[in-house]
Structures are given as structure tokens and as C-alpha cells.
N, C-alpha and C positions, 0 to 999 in steps of 0.2 A: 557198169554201164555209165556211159559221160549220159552230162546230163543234154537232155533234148531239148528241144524249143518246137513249140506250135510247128512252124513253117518245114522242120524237120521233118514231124508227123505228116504233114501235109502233102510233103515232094516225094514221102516214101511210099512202097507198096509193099503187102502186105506178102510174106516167104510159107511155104509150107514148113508146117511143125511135124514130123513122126509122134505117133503116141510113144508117150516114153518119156518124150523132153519136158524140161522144166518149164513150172511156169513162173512170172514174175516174183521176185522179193517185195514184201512189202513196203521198203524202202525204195525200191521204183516205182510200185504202183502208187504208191503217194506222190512221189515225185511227177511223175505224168500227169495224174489227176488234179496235179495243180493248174495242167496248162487247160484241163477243160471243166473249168466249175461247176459247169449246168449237169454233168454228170456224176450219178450218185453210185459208191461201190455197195453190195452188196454186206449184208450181215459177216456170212459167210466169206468172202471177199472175194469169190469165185466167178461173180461179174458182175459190171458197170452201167448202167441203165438211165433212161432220160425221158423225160414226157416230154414231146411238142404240142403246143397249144397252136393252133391253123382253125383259118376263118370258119372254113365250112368244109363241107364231102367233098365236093372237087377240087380245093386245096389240102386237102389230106391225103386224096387219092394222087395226087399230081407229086406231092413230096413221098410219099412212100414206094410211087415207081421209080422217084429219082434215088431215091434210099437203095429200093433193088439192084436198078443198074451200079449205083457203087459197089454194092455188094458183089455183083454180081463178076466186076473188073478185077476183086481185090480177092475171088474165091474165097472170099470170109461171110459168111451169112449168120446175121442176126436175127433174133426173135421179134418180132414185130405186131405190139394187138394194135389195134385201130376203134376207133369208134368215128360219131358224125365230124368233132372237129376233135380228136385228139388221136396222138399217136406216140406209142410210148414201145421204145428201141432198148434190146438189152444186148448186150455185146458180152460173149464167154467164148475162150478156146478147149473144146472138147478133145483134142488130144493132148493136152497139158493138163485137162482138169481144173481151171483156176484160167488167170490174165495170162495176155501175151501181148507182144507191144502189137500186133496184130491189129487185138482190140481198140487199141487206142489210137492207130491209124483210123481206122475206119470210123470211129465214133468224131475223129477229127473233122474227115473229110464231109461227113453227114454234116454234123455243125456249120459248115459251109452254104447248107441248106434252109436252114431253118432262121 
């Protein structure tokens, strides 16, 4: 994989994977995860996750329907808990089992948001 840059992540969208297909090497998933710092990989390394901290309920509510609608463009959907002013996003590709640059499109694009 060449290496990618933010604006990459950004102007891409997100490709269907078949179950089957690989998921990232850990030398991309590092490589990526450079371009979004606020996002932490997992133990496991099987997906990437991020808290936003938002004023109150109706700026949480307001960023997590903006979060679905991306989701929603990029038919990649994340995990999403929510509380009064926090809302914490985990991003995993289920037909790879692990990352896929999928992931990190979309965790890009949310970034955008917060």
C-alpha cells in the first residue's frame, strides 16, 4: 500500500469487502493511525475507537446523526454508545475480521465533525 495522507482518506469512499478478504497489515494500520491521533486501536487490534466529548444532549444528539448519515453514505456503520455529553465511536470491518482502510475512511470523515 503507498502511503496515504488525511485528504486521501477524506475524498475516498468506502468499497464493499466479501467475507474472506484480508484485513489490514499492521504496518498500515500503524501507518494510518498516524494520520488520526485521537483514535485508539484496540488491544486486539481488530478496531479503532474514539470518544467525543460535546457540550450537552442536543450537541451529541446532533453529532451522532451527523456520524449516521456518514455512515450511512459510506455503508460502513459503526458502533456508537452515547451518553448526556459523550459519545464514543468504534470503527471494525466484520467481513475481514480486523481493519480495513474502510475503517479509517470513515473515522476520518467523522473527525470532520467533531
Amino acid at each position: 500500500m503507498s502511503s496515504a495522507t488525511l485528504n486521501d482518506l477524506l475524498s475516498a469512499g468506502c468499497k464493499p469487502l466479501p467475507k474472506g478478504s484480508t484485513c489490514l497489515s499492521q504496518p498500515e494500520t500503524k501507518a494510518l493511525l498516524v494520520l488520526l491521533p485521537d483514535w485508539k486501536l484496540s488491544e486486539d487490534k481488530k478496531f479503532i475507537s474514539r470518544n467525543f466529548k460535546l457540550k450537552n444532549y442536543y450537541e451529541t444528539m446532533s453529532f451522532v446523526n451527523a456520524a449516521a448519515w456518514i455512515s450511512h453514505q459510506q455503508d460502513h456503520h459503526p458502533d456508537i454508545l452515547l451518553t448526556y455529553n459523550h459519545c464514543h465511536i468504534t470503527y471494525s470491518t466484520h467481513s475481514v475480521d480486523g481493519l480495513s482502510r474502510n475503517d479509517f475512511i470513515c473515522a476520518a470523515k467523522t473527525d470532520q465533525l467533531g
